[in-house]
N, C-alpha and C positions, 0 to 999 in steps of 0.2 A: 500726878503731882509734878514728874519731870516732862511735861508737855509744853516746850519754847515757841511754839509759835504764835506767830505775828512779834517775836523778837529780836533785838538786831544784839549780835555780840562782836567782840574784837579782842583779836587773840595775836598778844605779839610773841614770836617764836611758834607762830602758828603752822609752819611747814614743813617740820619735824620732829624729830622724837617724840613724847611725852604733848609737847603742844602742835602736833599733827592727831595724837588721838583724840586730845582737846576740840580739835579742829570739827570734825570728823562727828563725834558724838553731839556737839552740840547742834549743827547742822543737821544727826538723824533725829534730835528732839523737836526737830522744827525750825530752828532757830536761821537766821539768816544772817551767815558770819561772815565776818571780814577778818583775813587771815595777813598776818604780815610778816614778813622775814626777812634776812638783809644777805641772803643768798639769791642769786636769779636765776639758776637753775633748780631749786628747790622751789621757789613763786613757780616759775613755766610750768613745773611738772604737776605740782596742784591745779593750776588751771588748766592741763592738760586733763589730769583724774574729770574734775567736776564740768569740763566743755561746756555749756550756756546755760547750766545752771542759775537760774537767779538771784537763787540766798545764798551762795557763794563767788567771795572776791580772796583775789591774793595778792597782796600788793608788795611792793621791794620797799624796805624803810630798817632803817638801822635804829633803834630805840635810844642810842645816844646822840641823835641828830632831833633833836626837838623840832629842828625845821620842817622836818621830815612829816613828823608825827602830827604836828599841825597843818599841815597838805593832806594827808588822809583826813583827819578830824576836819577841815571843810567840805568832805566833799557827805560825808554822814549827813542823815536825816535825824532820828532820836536812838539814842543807847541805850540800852535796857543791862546789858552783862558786859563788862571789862574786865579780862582775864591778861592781866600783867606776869606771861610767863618768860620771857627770853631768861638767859641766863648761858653763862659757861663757868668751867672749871680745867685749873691746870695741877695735875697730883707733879707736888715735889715740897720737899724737907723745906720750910719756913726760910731758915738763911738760908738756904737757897737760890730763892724765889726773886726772878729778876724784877724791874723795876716794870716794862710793860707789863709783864704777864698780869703782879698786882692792879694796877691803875687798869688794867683791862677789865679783872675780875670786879671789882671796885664799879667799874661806870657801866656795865652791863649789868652785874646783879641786883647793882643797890641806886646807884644816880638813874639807871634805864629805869625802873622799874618807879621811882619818885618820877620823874618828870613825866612817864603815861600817865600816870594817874592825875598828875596836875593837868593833862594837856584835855583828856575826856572825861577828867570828875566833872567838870560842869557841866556837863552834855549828860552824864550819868546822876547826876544830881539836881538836870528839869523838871524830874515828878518824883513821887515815892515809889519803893518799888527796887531801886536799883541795885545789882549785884556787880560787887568788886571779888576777885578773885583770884589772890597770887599764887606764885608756886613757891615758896619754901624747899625746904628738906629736913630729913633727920640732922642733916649736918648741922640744922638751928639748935640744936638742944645735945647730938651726940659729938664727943669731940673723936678727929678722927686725924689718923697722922696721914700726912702728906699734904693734908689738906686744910692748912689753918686758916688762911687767906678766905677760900668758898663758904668754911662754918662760919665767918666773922661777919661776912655780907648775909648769908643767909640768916642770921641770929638777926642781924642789921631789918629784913625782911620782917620775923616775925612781931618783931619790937612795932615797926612803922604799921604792918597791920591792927594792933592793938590803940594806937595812938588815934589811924584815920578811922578805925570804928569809932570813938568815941566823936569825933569831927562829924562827921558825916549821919551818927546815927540820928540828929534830930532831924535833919531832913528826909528819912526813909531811906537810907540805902545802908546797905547789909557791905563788912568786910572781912572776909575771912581767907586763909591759906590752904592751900594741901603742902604736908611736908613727905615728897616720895622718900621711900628706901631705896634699895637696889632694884633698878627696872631695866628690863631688858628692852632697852634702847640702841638703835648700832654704835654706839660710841662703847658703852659697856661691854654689848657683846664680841664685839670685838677686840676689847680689853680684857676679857670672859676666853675666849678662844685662844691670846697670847699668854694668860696666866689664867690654866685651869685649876690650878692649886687656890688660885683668889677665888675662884668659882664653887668650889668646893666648901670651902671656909664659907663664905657666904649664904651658900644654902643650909650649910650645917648648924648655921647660928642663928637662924633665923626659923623661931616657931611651925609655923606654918610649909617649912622645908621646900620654898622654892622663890624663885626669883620672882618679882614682881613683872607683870605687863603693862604698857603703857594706857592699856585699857583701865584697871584696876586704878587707876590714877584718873582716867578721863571723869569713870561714874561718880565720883567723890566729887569733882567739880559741879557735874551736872546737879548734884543733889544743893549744892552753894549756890547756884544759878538759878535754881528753881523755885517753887511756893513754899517746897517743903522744909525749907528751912528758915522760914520768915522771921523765927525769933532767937536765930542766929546768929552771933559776931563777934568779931574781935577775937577768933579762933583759930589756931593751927591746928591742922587735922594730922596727924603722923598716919602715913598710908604704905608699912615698912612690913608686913606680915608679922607683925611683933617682935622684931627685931631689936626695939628701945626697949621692950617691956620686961625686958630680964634675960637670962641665961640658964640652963638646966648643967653647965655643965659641972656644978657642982655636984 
């Protein structure tokens, strides 16, 4: 059921963390992706990994440059899966929070992630069939301190998925989100390594007793991507080891 080939996906934030395993697994279901990221050493080293592979591309494009995004979307034949992953986050106390870091958080999680999908829903909404597939977080639903600014974009996320399923669902195409928990991505685990007391905590409270991989995040997409979820939409999937679903430590 998760067998992508003969289909073309595009994955922005496709060259790293979480949307490097994206990257990666839909490529091993067949799929012929096109990966984008607005680092060029991060693109090089992807097309260094995949060398003249054919169903992979890595292209340089920053997801708040619509210009951009429309230069890759000409150069596309038909889109079958658009996975609007990019995203970042700055942990720091609300008044805090300087005025870029907001409008950064703001035009990457929430204006990036609106204008892919305006720039290749029509390409993804040529036949029936088409899979949209963002990336959320727990942060959409759990509120988390440091980080009010990333839960409000992400919350922002789950809301727009809900709205373009219903847009899109009479034409055949499917939208739905993964919402990760704590994944052992190098940003965390390196935030993981400077504060192992957070590492601790976080496995502690988290069912399942262990950090998430960015795999565990990829198969959840694959399965949004696929046949086998054809009567699926308008969904957030929380992929946290049960982290949101309660607490034993009562």
């Amino acid at each position: 059921m998760t067998d992508l080939a003969g289909r073309t996906a595009l994955v922005t934030g496709g060259t790293r963390g979480i949307g490097l395993a994206i990257t990666r697994a839909l490529h091993r279901a067949g799929a012929s992706v096109v990966a984008l990221g607005r680092s060029e050493e991060r693109v090089e080293a992807l097309r260094r990994e995949y060398g003249d592979d054919g169903r992979m591309r890595a292209e340089l494009a920053d997801v708040r440059d619509r210009a951009a995004l429309e230069r890759v979307r000409d150069t596309l034949g038909e889109l079958h899966i658009l996975v609007p992953n990019a995203g970042v986050a700055t942990r720091v106390e609300a008044l805090d929070l300087d005025d870029e870091a907001l409008r950064t958080m703001i035009d990457i999680n929430y204006y990036g992630i609106f204008v892919t999908c305006q720039v290749f829903g029509p390409k993804l909404l040529e036949r029936p069939g088409g899979r949209c597939v963002m990336t959320s977080s727990i942060s959409a639903i759990h509120g988390q301190k440091l980080r009010t600014a990333y839960c409000g974009t992400k919350g922002a996320v789950s809301a727009l998925v809900r709205a373009l399923a219903v847009e899109w669902g009479p034409r055949g195409t499917t939208v739905n989100a993964v919402a990760p928990g704590i994944i052992r991505t190098p940003l965390i685990q390196a935030y993981a390594e400077a504060n192992p007391d957070r590492l601790e905590a976080g496995i502690r409270n988290t069912p399942l007793r262990r950090l998430g991989e960015p795999d565990d995040v990829a198969d959840v997409v694959l399965f949004f991507a696929s046949d086998a979820s054809r009567h699926v939409t308008g969904q957030t999937l929380v992929v946290d080891g049960g982290a949101t679903a309660g607490s034993d430590w009562w």
